[in-house]
C-alpha atoms as an extended CHARMM CRD file, in Angstrom:
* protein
*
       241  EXT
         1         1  UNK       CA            -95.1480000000     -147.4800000000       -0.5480000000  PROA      1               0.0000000000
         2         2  UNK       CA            -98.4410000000     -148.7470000000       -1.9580000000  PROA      2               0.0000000000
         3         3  UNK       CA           -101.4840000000     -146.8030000000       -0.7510000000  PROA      3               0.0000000000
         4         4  UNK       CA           -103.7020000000     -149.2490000000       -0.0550000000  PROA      4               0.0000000000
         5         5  UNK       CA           -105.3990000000     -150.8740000000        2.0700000000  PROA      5               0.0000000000
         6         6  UNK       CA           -108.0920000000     -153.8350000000        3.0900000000  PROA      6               0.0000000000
         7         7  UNK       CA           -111.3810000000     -152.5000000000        3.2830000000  PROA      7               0.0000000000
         8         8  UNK       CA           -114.3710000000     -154.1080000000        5.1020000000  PROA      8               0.0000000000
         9         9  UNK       CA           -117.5690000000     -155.1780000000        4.6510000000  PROA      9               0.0000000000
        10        10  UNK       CA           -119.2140000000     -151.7680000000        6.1690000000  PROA      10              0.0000000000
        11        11  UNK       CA           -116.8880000000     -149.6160000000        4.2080000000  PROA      11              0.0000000000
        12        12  UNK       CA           -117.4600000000     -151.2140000000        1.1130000000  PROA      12              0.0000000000
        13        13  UNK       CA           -120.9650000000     -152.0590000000        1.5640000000  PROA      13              0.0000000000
        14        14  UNK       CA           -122.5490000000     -149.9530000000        3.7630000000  PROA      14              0.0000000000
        15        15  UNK       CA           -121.1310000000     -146.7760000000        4.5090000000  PROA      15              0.0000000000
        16        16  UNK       CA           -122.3280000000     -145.6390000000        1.6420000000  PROA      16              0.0000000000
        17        17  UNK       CA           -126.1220000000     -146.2300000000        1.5210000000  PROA      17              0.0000000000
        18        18  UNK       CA           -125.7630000000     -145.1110000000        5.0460000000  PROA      18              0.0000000000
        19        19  UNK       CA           -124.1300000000     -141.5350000000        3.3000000000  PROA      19              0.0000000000
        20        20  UNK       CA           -126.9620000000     -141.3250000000        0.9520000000  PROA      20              0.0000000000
        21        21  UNK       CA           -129.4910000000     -141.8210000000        3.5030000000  PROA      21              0.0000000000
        22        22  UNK       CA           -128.3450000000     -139.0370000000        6.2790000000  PROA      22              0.0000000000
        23        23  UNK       CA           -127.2070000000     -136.3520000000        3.4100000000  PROA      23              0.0000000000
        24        24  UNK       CA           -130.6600000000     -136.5440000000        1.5210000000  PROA      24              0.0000000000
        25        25  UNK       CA           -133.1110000000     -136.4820000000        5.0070000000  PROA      25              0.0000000000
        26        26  UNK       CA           -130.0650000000     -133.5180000000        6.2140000000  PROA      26              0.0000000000
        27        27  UNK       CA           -131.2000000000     -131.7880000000        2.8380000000  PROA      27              0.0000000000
        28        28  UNK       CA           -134.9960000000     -132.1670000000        2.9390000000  PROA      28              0.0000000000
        29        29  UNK       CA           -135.2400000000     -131.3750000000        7.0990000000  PROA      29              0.0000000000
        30        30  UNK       CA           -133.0160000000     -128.6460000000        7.0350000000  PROA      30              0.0000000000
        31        31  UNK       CA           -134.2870000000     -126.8620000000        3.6100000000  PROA      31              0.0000000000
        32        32  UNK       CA           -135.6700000000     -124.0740000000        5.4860000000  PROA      32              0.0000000000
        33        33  UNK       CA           -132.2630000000     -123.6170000000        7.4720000000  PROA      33              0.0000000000
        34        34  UNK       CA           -130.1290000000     -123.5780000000        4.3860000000  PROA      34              0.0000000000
        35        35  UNK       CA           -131.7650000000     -120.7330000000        2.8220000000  PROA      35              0.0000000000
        36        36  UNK       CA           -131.9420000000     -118.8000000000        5.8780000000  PROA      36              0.0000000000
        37        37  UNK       CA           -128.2100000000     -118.9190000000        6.6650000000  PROA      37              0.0000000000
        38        38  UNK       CA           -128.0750000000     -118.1000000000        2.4800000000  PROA      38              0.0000000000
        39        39  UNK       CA           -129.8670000000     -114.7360000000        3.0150000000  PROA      39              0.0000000000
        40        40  UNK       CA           -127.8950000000     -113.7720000000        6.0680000000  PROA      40              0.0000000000
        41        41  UNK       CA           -124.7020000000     -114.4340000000        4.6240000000  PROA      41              0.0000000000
        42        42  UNK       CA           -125.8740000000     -112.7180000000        1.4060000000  PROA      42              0.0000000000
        43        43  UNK       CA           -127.0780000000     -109.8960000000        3.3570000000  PROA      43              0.0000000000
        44        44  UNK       CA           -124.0120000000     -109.4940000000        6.0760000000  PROA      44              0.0000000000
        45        45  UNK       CA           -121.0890000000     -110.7880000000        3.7120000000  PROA      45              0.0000000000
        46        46  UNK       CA           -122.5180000000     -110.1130000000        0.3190000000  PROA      46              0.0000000000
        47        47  UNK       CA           -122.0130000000     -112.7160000000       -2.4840000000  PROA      47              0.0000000000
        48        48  UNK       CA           -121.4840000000     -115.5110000000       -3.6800000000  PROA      48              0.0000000000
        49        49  UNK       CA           -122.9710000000     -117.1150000000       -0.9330000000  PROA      49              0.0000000000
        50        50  UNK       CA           -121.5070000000     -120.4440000000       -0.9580000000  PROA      50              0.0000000000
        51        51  UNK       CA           -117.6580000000     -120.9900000000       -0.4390000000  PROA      51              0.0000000000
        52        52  UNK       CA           -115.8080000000     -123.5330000000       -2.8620000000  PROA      52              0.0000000000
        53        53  UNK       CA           -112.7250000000     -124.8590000000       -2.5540000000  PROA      53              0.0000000000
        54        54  UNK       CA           -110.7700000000     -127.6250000000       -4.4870000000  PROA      54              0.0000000000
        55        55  UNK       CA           -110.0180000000     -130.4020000000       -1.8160000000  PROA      55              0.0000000000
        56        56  UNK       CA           -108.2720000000     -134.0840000000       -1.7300000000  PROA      56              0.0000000000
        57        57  UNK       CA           -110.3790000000     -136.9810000000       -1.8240000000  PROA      57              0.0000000000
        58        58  UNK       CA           -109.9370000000     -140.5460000000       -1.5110000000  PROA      58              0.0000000000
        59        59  UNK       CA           -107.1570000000     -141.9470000000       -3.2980000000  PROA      59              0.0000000000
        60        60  UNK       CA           -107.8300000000     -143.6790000000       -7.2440000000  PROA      60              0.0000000000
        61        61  UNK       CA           -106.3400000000     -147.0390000000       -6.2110000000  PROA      61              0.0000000000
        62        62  UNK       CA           -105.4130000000     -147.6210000000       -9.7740000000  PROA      62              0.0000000000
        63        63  UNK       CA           -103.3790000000     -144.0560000000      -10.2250000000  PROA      63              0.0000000000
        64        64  UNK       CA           -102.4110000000     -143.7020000000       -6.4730000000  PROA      64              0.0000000000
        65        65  UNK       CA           -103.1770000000     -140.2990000000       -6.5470000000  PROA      65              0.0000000000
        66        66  UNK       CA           -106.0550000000     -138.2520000000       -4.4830000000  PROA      66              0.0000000000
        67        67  UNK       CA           -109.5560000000     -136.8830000000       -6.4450000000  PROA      67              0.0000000000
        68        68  UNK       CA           -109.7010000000     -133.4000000000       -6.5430000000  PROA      68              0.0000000000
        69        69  UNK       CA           -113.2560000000     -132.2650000000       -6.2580000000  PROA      69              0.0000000000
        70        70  UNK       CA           -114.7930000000     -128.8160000000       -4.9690000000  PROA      70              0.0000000000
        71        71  UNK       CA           -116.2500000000     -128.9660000000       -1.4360000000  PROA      71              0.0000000000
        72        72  UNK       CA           -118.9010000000     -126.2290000000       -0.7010000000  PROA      72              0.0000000000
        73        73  UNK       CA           -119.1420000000     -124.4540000000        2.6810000000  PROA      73              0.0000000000
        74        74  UNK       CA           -121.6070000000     -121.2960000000        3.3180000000  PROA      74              0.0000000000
        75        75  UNK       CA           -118.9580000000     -118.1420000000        3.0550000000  PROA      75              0.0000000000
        76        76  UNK       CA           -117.8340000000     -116.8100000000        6.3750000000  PROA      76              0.0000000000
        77        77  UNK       CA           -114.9150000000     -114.1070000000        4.9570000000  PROA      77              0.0000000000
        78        78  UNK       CA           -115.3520000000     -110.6950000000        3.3550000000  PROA      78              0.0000000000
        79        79  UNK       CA           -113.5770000000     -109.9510000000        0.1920000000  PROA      79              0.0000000000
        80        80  UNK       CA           -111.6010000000     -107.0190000000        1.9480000000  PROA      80              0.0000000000
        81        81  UNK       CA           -108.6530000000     -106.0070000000        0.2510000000  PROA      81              0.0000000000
        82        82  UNK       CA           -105.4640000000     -104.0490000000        0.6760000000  PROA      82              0.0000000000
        83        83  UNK       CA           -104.4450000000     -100.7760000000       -1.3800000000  PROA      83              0.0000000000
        84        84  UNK       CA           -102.5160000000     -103.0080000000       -4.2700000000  PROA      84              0.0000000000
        85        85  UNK       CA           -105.9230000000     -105.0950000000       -4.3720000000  PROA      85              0.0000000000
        86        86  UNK       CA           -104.5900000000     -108.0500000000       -2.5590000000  PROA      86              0.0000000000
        87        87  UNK       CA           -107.0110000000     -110.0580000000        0.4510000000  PROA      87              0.0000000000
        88        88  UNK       CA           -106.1650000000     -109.1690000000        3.6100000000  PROA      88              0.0000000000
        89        89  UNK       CA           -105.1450000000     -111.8880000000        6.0870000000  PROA      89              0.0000000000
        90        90  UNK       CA           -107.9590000000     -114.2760000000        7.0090000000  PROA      90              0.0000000000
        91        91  UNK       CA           -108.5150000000     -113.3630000000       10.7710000000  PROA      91              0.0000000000
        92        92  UNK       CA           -109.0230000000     -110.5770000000        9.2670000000  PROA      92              0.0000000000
        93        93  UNK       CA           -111.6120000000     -110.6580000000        7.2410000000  PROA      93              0.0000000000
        94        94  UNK       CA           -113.6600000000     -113.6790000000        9.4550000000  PROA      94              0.0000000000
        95        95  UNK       CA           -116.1870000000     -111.3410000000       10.6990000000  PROA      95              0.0000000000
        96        96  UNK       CA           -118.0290000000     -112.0150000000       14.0090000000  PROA      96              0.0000000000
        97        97  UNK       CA           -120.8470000000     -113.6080000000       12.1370000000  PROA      97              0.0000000000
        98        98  UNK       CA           -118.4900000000     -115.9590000000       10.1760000000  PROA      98              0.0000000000
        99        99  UNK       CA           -117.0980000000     -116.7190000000       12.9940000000  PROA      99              0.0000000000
       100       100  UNK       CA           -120.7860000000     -117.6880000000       14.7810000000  PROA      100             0.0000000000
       101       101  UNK       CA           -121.2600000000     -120.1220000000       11.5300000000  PROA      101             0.0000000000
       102       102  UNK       CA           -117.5140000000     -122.1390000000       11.9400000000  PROA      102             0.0000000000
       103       103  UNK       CA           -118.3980000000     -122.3150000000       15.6540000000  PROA      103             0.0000000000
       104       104  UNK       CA           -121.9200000000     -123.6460000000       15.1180000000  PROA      104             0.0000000000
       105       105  UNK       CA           -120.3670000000     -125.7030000000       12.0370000000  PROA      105             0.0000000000
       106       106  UNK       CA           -123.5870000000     -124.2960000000       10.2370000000  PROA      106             0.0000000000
       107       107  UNK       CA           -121.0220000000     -123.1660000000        7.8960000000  PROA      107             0.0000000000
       108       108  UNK       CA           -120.7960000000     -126.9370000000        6.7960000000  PROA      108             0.0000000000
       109       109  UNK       CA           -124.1880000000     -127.5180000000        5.9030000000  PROA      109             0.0000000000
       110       110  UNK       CA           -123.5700000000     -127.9180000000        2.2920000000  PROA      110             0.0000000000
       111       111  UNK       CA           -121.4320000000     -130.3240000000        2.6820000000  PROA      111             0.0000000000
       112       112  UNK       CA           -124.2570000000     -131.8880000000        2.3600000000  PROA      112             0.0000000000
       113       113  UNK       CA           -124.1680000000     -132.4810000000       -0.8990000000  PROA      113             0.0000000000
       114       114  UNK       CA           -120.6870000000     -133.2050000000       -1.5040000000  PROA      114             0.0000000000
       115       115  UNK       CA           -122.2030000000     -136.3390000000        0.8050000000  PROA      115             0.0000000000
       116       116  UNK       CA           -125.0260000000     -137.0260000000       -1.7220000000  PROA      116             0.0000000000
       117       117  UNK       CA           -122.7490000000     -136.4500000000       -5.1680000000  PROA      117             0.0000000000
       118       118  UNK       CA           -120.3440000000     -139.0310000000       -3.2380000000  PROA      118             0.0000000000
       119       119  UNK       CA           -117.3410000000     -136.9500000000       -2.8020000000  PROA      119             0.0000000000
       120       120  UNK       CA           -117.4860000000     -137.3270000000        1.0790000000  PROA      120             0.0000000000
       121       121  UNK       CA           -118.6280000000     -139.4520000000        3.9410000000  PROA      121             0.0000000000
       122       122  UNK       CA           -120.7180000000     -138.0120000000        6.9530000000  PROA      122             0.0000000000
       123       123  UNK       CA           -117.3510000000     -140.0380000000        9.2520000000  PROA      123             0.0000000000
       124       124  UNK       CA           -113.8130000000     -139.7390000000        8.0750000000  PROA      124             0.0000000000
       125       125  UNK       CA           -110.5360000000     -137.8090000000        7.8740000000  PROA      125             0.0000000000
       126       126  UNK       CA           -111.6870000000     -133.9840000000        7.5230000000  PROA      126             0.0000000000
       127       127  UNK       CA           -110.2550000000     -132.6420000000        3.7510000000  PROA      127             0.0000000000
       128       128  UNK       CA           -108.1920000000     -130.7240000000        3.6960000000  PROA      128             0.0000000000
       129       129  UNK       CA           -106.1820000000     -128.2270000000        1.7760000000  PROA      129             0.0000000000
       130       130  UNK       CA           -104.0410000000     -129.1690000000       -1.6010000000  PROA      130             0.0000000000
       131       131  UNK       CA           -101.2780000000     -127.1150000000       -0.2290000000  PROA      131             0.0000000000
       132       132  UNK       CA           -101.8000000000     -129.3550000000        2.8550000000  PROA      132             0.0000000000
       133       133  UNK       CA           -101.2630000000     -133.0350000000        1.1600000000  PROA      133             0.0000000000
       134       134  UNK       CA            -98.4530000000     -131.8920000000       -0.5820000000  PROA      134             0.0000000000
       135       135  UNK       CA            -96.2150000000     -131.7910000000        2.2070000000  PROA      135             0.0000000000
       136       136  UNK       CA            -97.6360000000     -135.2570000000        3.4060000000  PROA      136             0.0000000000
       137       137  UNK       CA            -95.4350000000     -138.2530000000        3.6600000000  PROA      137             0.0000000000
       138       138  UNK       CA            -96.5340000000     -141.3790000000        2.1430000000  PROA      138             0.0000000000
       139       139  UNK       CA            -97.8240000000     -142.9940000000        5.4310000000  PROA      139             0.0000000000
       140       140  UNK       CA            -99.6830000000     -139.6980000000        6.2670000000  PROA      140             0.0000000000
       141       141  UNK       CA           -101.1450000000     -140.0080000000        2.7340000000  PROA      141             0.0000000000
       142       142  UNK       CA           -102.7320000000     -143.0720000000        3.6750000000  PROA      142             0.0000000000
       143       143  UNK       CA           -105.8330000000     -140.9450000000        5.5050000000  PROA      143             0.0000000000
       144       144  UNK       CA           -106.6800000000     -140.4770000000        1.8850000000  PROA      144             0.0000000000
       145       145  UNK       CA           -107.5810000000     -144.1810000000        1.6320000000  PROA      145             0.0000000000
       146       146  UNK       CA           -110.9780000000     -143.0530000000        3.0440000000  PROA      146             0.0000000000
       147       147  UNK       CA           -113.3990000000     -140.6830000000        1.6290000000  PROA      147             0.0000000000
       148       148  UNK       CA           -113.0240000000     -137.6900000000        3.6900000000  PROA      148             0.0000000000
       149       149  UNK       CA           -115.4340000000     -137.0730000000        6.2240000000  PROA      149             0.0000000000
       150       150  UNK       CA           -117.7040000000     -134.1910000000        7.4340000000  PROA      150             0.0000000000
       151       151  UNK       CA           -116.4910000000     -135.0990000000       10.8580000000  PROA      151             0.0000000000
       152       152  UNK       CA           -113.5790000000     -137.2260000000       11.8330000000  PROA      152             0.0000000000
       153       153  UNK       CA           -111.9330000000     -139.0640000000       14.7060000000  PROA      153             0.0000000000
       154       154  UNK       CA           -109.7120000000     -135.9730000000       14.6840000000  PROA      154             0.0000000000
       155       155  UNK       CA           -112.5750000000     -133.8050000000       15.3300000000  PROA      155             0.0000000000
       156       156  UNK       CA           -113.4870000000     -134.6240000000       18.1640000000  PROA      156             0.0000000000
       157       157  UNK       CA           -110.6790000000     -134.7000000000       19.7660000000  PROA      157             0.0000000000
       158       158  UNK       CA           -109.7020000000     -131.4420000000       19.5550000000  PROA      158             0.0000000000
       159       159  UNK       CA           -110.2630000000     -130.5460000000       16.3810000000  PROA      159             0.0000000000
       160       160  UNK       CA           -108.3370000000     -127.0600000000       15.7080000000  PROA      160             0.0000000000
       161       161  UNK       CA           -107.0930000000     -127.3110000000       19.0800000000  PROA      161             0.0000000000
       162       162  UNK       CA           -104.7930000000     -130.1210000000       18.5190000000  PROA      162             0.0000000000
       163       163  UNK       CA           -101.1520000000     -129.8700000000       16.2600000000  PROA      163             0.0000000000
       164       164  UNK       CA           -100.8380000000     -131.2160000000       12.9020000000  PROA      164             0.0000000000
       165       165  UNK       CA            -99.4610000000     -134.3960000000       13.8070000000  PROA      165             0.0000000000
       166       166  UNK       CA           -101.7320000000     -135.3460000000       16.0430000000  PROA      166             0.0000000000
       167       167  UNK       CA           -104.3910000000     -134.2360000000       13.7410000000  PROA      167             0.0000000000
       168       168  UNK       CA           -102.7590000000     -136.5560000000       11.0860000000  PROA      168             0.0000000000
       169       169  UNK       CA           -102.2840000000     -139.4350000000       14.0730000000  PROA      169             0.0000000000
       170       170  UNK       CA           -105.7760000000     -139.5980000000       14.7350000000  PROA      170             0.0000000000
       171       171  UNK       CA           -107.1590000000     -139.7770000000       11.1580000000  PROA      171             0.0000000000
       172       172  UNK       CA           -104.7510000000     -142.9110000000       10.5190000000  PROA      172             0.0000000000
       173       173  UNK       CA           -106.4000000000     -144.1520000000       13.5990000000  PROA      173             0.0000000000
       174       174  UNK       CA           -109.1220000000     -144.1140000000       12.2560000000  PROA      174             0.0000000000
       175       175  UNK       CA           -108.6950000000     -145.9170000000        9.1010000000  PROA      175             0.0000000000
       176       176  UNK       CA           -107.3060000000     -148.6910000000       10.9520000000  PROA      176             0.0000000000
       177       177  UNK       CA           -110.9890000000     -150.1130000000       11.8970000000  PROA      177             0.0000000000
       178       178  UNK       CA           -113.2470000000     -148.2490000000        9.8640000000  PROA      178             0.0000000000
       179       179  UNK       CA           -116.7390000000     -149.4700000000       11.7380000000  PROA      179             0.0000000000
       180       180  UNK       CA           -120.2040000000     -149.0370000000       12.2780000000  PROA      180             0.0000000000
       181       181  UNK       CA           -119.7740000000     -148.1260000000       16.0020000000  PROA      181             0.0000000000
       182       182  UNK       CA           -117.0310000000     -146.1820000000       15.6200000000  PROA      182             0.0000000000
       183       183  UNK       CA           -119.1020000000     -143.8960000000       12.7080000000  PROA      183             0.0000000000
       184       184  UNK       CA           -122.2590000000     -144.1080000000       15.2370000000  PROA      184             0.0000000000
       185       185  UNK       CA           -119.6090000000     -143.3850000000       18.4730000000  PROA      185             0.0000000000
       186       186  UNK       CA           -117.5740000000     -139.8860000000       16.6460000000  PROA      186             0.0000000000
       187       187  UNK       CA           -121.3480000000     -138.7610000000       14.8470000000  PROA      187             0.0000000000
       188       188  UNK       CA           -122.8220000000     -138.9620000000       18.7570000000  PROA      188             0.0000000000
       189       189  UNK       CA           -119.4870000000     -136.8460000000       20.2560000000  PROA      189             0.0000000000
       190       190  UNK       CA           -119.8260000000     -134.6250000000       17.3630000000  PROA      190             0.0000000000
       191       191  UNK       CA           -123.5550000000     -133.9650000000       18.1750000000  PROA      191             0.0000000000
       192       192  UNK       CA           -122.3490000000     -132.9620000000       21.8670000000  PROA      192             0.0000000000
       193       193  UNK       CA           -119.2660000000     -130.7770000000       20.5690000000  PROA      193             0.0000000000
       194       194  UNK       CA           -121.7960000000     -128.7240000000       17.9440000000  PROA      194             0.0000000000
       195       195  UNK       CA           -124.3220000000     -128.3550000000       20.5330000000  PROA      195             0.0000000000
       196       196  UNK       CA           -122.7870000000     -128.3170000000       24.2610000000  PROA      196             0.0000000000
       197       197  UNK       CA           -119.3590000000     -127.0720000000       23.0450000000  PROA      197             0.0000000000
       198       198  UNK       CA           -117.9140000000     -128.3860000000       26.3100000000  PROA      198             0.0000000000
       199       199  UNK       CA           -114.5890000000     -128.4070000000       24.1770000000  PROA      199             0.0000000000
       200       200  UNK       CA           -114.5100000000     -124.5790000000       23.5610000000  PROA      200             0.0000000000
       201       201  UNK       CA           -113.7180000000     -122.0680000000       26.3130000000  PROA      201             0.0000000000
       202       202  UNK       CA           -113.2450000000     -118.2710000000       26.2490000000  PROA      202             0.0000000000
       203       203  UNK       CA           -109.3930000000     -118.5750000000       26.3560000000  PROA      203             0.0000000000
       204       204  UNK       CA           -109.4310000000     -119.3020000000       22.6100000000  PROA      204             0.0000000000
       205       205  UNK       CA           -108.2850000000     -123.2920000000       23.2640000000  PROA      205             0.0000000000
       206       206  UNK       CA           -109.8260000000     -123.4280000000       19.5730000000  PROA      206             0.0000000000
       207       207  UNK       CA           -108.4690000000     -121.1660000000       17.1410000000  PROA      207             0.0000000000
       208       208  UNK       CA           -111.0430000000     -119.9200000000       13.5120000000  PROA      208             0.0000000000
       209       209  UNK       CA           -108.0040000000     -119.5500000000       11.3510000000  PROA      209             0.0000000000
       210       210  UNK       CA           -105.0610000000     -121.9640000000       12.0840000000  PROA      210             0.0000000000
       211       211  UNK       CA           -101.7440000000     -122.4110000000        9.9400000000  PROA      211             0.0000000000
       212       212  UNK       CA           -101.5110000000     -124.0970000000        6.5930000000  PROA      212             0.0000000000
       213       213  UNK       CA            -99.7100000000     -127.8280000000        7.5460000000  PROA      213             0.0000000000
       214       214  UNK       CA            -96.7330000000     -126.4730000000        4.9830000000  PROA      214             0.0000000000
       215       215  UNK       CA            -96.6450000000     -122.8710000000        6.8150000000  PROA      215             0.0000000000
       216       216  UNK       CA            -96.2390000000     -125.0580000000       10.3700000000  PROA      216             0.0000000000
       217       217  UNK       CA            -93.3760000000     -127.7250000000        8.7370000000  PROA      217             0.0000000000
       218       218  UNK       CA            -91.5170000000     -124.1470000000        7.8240000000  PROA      218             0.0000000000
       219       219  UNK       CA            -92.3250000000     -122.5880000000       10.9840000000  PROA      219             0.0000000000
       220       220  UNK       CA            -91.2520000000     -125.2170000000       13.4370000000  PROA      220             0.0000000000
       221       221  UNK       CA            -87.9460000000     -125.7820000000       10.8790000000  PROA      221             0.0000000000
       222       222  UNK       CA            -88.8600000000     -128.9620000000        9.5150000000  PROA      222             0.0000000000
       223       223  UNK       CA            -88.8440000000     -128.1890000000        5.9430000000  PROA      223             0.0000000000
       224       224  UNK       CA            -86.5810000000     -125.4140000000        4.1590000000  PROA      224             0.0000000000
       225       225  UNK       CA            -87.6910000000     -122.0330000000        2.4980000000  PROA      225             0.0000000000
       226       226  UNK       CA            -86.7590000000     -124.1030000000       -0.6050000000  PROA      226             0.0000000000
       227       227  UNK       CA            -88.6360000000     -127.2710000000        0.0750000000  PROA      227             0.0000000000
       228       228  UNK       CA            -91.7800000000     -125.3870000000        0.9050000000  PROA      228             0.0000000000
       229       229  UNK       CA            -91.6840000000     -123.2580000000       -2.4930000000  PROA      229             0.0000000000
       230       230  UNK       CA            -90.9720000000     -126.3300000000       -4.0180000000  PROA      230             0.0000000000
       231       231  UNK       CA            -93.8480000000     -128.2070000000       -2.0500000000  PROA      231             0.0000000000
       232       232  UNK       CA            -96.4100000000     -125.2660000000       -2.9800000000  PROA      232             0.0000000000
       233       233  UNK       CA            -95.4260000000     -124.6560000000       -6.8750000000  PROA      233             0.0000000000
       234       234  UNK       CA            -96.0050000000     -128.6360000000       -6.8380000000  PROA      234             0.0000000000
       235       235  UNK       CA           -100.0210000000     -127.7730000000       -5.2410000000  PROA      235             0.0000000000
       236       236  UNK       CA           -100.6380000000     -124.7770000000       -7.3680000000  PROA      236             0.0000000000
       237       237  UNK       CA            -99.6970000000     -127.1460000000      -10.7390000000  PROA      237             0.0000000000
       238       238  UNK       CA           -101.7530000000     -130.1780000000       -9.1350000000  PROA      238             0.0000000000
       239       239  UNK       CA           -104.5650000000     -127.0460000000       -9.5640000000  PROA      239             0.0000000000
       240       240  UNK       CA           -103.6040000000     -125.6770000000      -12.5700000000  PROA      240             0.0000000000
       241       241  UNK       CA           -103.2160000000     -122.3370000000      -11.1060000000  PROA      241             0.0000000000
């Protein structure tokens, strides 16, 4: 399967500028935000202060393979460790502040400059995890036809809330008709999620730490222990780790 696809006059000549625009005025308006989430995550979570993370990015028509850069979050984990020196799980180690940040999405905000170096797009398929795109078919690859987004079609519509596949469903949605309106429409609901949170209720319907897409295919029996070694030996040498 050839992972391509037609891209239109917005996407190619637009969306961009438009990228450029909102991540620089994010930057220069906000300046006074960023470093005070910097000193309270320095001061309750210690340092470094900024998370970074190798993620997939859009897809190098000519190799067919996805651009691994670093995205950048503001930290929202402890380094705890276990007696043999090994990180505890991650729920446990989210603290009650980190998990203020991820529900604010103030944890994002330097994302902004992933935007502004032109490794994302304010609107597409959220990146995520090398482990995760490993265990992608080929159609659910295609999502990485698209820069990924700081928020996505599958963001607001559920967001952690929803299951993998519909997750995945929604992002090839979204590539389907990659438009001005539609970027305007999902950047207006995510405005309303960030700041009403109508979406998130005290019953938890949106989950901080959810599985890894690999850990979900082994848990619901969809892949075997083999195939998922197999799948994650294949991430950790796409890292060089």
């Amino acid at each position: 399967m050839q992972l391509k696809r037609k891209i239109g006059f917005y996407e190619k000549y637009i969306k961009r500028f438009l990228d450029i625009l909102c991540s620089g005025a994010a930057i220069i308006v906000f300046c006074w935000l960023y470093v005070i989430i910097a000193v309270m995550v320095r001061v309750k979570l210690g340092k470094p202060v900024l998370f970074k993370q190798p993620r997939p990015g859009k897809i190098n028509p000519k190799t067919g393979k996805e651009r691994i850069f670093n995205m950048y979050k503001f930290r929202t984990m402890t380094d705890e460790r276990d007696e043999n020196g090994k990180l505890l799980p991650d729920e446990i180690r989210l603290t009650k502040f980190g998990r203020m940040l991820r529900a604010t999405s103030l944890d994002e905000l330097p994302e902004a400059f992933n935007i502004l170096k032109g490794d994302m797009s304010v609107v597409g398929p959220r990146p995520q995890l090398v482990r995760d795109m490993v265990f992608m078919s080929e159609e659910q690859r295609m999502r990485h036809t698209a820069k990924p987004g700081l928020s996505g079609l599958a963001q607001v519509n559920g967001r952690n809330a929803v299951s993998w596949e519909d997750k995945i469903k929604w992002d090839l949605k979204y590539i389907e008709k990659i438009s001005f309106i539609s970027d305007i429409r999902i950047v207006w609901q995510t405005f309303k999620k960030v700041f009403v949170r109508s979406n998130i209720t005290e019953s938890n319907e949106e989950i901080d730490v959810t599985l890894d897409y690999g850990d979900a295919l082994l848990k619901e029996g969809k892949v075997t222990k083999e195939e998922y070694d197999a799948k994650q030996a294949e991430a950790r040498q796409l890292l060089g780790v």
